[in-house]
TORVO-737245 format. One record per atom (N, C-alpha, C): x negated, y negated, z negated; residue in three letters; atom name. Coordinates in nm, 4 decimals, always signed. Last residue first. Example, Ala and Ser with C-alpha at 12.3 -4.5 7.8 and 13.67 -1.06 7.14 Angstrom:
residues 2
+----------+----------+----------+-----+------+
|        u |        v |        w | res | atom |
+----------+----------+----------+-----+------+
|  -1.2850 |  +0.2250 |  -0.7080 | SER |    N |
|  -1.3670 |  +0.1060 |  -0.7140 | SER |   CA |
|  -1.2900 |  -0.0030 |  -0.7870 | SER |    C |
|  -1.3190 |  +0.5690 |  -0.7800 | ALA |    N |
|  -1.2300 |  +0.4500 |  -0.7800 | ALA |   CA |
|  -1.3200 |  +0.3300 |  -0.7800 | ALA |    C |
+----------+----------+----------+-----+------+
end
This chain:
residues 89
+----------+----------+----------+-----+------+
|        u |        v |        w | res | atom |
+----------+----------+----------+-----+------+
|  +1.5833 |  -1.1435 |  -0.1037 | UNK |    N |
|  +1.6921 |  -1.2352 |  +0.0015 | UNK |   CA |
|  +1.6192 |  -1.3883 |  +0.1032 | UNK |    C |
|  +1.4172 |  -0.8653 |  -0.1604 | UNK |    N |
|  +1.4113 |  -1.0057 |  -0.1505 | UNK |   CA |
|  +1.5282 |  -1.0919 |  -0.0322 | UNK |    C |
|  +1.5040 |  -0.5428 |  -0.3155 | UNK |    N |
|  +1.5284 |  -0.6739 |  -0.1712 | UNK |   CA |
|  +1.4969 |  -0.7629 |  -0.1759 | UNK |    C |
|  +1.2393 |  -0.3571 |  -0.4890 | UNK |    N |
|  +1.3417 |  -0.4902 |  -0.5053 | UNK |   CA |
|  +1.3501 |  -0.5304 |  -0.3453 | UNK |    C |
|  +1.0969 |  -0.1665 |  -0.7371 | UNK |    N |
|  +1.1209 |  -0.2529 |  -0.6069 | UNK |   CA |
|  +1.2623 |  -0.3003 |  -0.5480 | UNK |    C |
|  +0.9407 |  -0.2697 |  -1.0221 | UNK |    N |
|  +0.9911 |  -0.1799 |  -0.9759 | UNK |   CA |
|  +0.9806 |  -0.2700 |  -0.8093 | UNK |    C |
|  +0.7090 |  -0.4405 |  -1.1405 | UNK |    N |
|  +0.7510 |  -0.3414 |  -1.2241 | UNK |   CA |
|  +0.8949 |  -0.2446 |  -1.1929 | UNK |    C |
|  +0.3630 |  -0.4959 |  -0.9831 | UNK |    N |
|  +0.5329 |  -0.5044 |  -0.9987 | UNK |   CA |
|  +0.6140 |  -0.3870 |  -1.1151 | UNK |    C |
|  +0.0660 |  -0.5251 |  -1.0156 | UNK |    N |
|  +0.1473 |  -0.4566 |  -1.1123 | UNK |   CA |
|  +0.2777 |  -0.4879 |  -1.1183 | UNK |    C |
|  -0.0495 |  -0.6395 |  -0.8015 | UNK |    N |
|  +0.0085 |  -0.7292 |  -0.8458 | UNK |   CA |
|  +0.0936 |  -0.6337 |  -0.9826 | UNK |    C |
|  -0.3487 |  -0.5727 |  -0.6115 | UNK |    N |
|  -0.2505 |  -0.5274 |  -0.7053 | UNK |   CA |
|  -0.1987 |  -0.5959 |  -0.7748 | UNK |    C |
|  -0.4493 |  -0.7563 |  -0.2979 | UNK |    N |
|  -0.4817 |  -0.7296 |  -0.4422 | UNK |   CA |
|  -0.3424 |  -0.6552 |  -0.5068 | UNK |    C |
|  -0.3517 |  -0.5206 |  +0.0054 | UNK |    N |
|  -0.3549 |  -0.6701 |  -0.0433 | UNK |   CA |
|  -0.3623 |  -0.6131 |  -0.2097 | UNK |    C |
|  -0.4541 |  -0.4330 |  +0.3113 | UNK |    N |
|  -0.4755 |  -0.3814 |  +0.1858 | UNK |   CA |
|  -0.4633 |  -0.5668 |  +0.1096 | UNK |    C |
|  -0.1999 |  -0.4093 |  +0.5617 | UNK |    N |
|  -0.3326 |  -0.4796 |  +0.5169 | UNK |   CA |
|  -0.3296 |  -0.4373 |  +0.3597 | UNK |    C |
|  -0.0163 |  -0.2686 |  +0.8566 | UNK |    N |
|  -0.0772 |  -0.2512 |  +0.7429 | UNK |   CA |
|  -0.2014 |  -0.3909 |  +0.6902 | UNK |    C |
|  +0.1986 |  -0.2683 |  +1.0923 | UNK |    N |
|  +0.0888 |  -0.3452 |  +1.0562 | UNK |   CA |
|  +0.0799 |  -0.2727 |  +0.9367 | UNK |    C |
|  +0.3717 |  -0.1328 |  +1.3615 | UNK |    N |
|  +0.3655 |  -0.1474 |  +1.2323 | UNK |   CA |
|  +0.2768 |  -0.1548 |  +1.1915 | UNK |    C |
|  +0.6451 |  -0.0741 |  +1.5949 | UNK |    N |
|  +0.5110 |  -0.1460 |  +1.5787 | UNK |   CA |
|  +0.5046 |  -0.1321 |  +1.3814 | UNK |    C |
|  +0.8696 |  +0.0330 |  +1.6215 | UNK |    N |
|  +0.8012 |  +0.0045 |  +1.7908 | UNK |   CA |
|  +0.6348 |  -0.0501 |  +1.7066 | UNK |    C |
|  +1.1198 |  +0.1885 |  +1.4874 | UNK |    N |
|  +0.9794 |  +0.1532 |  +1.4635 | UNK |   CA |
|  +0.8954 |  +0.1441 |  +1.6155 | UNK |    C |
|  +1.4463 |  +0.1938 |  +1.5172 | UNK |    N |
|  +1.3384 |  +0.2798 |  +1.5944 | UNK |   CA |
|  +1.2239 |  +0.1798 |  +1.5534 | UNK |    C |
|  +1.7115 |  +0.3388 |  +1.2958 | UNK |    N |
|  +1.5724 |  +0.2108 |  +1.3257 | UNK |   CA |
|  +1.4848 |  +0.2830 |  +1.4370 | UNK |    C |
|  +1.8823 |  +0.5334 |  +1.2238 | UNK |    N |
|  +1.9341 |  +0.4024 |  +1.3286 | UNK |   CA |
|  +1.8446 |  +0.3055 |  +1.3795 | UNK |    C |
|  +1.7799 |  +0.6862 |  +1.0139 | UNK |    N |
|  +1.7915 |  +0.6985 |  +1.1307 | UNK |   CA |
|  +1.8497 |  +0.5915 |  +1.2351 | UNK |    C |
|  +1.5063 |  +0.4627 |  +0.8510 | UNK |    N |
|  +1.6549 |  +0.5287 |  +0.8342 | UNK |   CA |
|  +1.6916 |  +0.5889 |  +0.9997 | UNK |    C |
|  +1.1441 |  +0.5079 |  +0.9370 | UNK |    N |
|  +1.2805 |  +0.4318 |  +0.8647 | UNK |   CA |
|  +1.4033 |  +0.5335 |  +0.8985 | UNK |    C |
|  +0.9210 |  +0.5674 |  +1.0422 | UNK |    N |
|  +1.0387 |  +0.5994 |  +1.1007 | UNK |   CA |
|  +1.1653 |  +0.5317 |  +1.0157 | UNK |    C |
|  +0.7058 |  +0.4162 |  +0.8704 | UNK |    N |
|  +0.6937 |  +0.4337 |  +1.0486 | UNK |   CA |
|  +0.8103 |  +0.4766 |  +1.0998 | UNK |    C |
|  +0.8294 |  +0.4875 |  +0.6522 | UNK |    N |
|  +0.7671 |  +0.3320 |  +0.7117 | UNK |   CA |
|  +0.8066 |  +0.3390 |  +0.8849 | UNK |    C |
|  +0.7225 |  +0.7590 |  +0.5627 | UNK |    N |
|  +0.8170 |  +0.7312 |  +0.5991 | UNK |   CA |
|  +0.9036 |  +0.6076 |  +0.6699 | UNK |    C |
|  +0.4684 |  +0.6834 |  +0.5793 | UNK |    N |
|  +0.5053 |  +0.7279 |  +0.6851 | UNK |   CA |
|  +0.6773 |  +0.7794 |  +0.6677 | UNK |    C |
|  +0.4369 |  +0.5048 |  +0.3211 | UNK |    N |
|  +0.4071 |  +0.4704 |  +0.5183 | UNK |   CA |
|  +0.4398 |  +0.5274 |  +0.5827 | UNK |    C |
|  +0.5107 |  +0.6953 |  +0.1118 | UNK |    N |
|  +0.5928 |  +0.6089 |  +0.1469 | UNK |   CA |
|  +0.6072 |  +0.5204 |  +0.3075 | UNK |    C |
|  +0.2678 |  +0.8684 |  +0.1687 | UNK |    N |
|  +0.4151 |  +0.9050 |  +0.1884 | UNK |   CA |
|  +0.5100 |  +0.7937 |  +0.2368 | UNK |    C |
|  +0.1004 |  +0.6709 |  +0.0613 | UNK |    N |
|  +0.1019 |  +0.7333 |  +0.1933 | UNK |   CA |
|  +0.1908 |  +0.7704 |  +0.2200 | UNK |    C |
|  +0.2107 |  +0.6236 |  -0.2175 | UNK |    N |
|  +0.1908 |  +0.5315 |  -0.1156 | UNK |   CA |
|  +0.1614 |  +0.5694 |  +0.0170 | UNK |    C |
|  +0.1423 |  +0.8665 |  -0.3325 | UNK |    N |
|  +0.2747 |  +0.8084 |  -0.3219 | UNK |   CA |
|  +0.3121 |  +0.6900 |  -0.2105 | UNK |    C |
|  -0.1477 |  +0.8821 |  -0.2980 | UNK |    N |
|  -0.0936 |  +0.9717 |  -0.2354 | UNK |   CA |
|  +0.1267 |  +0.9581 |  -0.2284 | UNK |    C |
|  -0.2148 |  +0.6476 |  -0.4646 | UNK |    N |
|  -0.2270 |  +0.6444 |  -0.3180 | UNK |   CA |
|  -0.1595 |  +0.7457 |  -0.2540 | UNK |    C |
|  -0.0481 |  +0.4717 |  -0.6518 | UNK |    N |
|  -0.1094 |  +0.5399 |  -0.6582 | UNK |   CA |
|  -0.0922 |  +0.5905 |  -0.4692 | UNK |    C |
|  +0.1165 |  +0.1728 |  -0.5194 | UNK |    N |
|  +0.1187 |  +0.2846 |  -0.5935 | UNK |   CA |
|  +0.0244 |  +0.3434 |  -0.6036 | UNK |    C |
|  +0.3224 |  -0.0888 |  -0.3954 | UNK |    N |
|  +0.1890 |  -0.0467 |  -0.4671 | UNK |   CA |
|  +0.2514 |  +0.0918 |  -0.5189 | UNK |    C |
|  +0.4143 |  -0.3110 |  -0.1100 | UNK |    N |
|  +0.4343 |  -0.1898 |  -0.1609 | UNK |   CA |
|  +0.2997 |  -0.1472 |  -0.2505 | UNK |    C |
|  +0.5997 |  -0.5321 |  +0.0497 | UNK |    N |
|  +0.4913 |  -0.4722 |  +0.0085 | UNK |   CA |
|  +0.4979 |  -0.4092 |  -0.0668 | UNK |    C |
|  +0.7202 |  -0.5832 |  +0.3945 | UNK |    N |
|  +0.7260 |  -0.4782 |  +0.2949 | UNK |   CA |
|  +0.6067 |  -0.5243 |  +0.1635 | UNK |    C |
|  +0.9137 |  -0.7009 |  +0.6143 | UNK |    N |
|  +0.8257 |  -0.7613 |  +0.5638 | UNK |   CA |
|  +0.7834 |  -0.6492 |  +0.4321 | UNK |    C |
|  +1.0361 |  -0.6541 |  +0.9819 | UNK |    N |
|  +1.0795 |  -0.6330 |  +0.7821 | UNK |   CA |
|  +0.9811 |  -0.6404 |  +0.7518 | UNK |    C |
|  +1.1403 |  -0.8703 |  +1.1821 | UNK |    N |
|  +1.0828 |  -0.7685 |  +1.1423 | UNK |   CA |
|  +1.0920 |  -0.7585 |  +0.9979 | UNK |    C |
|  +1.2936 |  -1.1387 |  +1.3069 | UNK |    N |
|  +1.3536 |  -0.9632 |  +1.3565 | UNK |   CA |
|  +1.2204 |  -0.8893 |  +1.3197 | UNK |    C |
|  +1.1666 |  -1.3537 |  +1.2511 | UNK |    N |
|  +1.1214 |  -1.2945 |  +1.3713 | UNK |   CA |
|  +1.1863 |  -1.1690 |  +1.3805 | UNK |    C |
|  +1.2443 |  -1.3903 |  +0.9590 | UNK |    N |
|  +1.3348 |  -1.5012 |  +1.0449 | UNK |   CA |
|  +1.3038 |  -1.4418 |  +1.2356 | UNK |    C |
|  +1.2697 |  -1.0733 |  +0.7778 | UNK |    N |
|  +1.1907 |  -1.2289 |  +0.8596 | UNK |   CA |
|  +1.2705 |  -1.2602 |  +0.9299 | UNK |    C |
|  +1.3750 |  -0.8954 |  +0.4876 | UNK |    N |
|  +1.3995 |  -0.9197 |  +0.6184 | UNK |   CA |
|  +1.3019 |  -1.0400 |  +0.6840 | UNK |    C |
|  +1.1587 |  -0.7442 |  +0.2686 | UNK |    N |
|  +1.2503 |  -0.8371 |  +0.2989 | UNK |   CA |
|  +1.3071 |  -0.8580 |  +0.4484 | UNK |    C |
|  +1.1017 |  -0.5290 |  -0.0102 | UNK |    N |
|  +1.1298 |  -0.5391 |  +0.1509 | UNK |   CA |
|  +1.2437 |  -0.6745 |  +0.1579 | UNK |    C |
|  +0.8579 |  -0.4954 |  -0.2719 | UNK |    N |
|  +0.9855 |  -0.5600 |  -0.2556 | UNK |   CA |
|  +0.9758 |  -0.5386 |  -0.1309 | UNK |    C |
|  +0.7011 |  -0.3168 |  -0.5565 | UNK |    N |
|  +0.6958 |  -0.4104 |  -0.4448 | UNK |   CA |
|  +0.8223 |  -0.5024 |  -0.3997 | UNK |    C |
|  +0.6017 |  +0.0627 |  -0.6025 | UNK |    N |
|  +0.7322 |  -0.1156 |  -0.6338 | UNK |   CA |
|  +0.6410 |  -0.1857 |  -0.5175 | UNK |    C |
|  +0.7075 |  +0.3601 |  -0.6081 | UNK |    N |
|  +0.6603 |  +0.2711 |  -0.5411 | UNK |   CA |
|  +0.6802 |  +0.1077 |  -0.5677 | UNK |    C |
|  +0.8125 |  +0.6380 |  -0.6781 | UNK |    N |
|  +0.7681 |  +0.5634 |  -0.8073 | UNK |   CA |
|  +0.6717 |  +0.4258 |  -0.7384 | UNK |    C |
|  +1.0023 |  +0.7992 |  -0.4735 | UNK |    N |
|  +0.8349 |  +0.7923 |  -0.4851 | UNK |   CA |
|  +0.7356 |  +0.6747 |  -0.5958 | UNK |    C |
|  +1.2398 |  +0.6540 |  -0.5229 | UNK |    N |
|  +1.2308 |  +0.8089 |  -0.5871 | UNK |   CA |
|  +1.0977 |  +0.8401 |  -0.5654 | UNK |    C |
|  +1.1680 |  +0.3592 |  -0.4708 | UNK |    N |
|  +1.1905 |  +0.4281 |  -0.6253 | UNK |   CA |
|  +1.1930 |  +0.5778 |  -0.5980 | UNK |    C |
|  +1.1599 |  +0.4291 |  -0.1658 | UNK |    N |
|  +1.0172 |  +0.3578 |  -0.2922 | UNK |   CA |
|  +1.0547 |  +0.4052 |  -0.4272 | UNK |    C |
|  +1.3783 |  +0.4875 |  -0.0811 | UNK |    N |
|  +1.2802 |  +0.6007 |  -0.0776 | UNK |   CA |
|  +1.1680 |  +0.5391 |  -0.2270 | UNK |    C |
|  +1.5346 |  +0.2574 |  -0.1650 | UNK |    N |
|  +1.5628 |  +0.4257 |  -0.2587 | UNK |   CA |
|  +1.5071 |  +0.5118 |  -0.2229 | UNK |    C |
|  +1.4180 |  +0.0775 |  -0.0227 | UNK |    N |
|  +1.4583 |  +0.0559 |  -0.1491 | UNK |   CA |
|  +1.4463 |  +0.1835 |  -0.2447 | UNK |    C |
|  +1.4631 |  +0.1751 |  +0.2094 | UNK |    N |
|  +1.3385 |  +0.1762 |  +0.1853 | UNK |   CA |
|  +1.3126 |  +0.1519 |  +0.0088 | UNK |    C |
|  +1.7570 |  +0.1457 |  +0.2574 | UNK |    N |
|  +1.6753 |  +0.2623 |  +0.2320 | UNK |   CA |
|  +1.5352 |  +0.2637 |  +0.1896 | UNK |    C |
|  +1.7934 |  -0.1322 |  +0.2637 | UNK |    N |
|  +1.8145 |  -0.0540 |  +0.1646 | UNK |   CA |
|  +1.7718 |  +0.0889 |  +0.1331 | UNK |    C |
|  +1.6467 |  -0.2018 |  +0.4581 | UNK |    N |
|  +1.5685 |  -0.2460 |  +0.3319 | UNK |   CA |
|  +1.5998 |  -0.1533 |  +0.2533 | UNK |    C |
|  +1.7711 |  -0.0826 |  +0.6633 | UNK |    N |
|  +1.6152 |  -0.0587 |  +0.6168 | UNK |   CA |
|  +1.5477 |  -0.0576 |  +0.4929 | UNK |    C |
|  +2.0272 |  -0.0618 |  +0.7845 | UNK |    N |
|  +1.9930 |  +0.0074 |  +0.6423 | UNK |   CA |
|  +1.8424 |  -0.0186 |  +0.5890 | UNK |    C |
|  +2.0492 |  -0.1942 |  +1.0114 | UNK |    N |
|  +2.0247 |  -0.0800 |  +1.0340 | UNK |   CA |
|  +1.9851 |  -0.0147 |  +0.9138 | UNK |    C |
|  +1.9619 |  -0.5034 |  +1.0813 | UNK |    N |
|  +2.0754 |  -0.4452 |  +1.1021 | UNK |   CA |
|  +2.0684 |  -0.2450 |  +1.0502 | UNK |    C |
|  +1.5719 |  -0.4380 |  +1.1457 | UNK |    N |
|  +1.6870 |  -0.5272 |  +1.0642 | UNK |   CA |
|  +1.8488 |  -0.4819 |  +1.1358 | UNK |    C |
|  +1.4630 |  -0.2767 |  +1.3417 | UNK |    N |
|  +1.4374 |  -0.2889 |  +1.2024 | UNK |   CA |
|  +1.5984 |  -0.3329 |  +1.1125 | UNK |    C |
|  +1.3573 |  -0.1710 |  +1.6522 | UNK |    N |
|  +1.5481 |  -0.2037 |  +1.5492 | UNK |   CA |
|  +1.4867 |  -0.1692 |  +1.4082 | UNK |    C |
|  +1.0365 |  -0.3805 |  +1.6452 | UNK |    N |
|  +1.1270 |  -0.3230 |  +1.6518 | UNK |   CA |
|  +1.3327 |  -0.3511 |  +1.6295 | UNK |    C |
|  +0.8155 |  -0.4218 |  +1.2972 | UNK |    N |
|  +0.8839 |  -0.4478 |  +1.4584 | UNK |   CA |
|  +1.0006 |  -0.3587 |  +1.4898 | UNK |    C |
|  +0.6934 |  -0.4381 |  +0.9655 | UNK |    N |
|  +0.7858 |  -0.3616 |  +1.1145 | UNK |   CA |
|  +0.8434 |  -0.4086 |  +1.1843 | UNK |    C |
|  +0.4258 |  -0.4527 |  +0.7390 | UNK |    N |
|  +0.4924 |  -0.5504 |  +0.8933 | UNK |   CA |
|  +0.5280 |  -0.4657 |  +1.0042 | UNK |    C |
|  +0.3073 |  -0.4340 |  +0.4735 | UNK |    N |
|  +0.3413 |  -0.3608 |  +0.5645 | UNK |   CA |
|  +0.4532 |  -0.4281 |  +0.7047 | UNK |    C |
|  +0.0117 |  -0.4836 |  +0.2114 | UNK |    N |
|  +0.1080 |  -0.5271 |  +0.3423 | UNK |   CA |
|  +0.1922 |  -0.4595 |  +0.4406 | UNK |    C |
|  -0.0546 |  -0.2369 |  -0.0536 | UNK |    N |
|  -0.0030 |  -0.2883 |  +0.0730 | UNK |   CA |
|  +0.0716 |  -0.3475 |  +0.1384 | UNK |    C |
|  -0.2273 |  -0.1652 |  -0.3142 | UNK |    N |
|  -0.1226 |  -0.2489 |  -0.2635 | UNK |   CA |
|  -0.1194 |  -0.2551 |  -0.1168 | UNK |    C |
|  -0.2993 |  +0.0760 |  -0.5556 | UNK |    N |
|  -0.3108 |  -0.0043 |  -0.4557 | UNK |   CA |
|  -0.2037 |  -0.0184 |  -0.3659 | UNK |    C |
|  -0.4591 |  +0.2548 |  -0.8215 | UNK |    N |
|  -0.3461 |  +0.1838 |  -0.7617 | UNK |   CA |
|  -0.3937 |  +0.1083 |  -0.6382 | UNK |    C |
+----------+----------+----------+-----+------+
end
């Protein structure tokens, strides 16, 4: 398993993100949570087995069709064993 930070710039917010990112992560068995920031970027973190978790980044990098991804951070953060994924408000 393993966890990741994930930090998107850009048309992030307005534009389905979270929620899509929501229902890519569960049909790739991903938890964590996406939140919106007070800076216009989406805040992600995300655990899985790794080859689920790669997928899930690059779908990251392009988001829903209405987002254009201008920037996107990664950091390897400890495993927190979430037990699905979730919007944070």
């Amino acid at each position: 398993m393993k966890r990741l930070k994930i930090r998107l710039s850009g048309r992030v917010q307005g534009v389905a993100f979270r929620h899509d990112a929501r229902t890519r992560a569960r049909q790739l068995g991903v938890k964590g949570f996406v939140k919106n920031m007070p800076d216009g970027s989406v805040y992600i973190e995300a655990e899985a087995r790794e080859p689920a978790l790669n997928e899930f980044v690059l779908w990251c990098r392009e988001g829903p069709d209405p987002a254009r991804v201008e920037d996107m951070e990664t950091e390897v953060l400890p495993v927190k064993n979430d037990s699905d994924f979730q919007i944070q408000y």
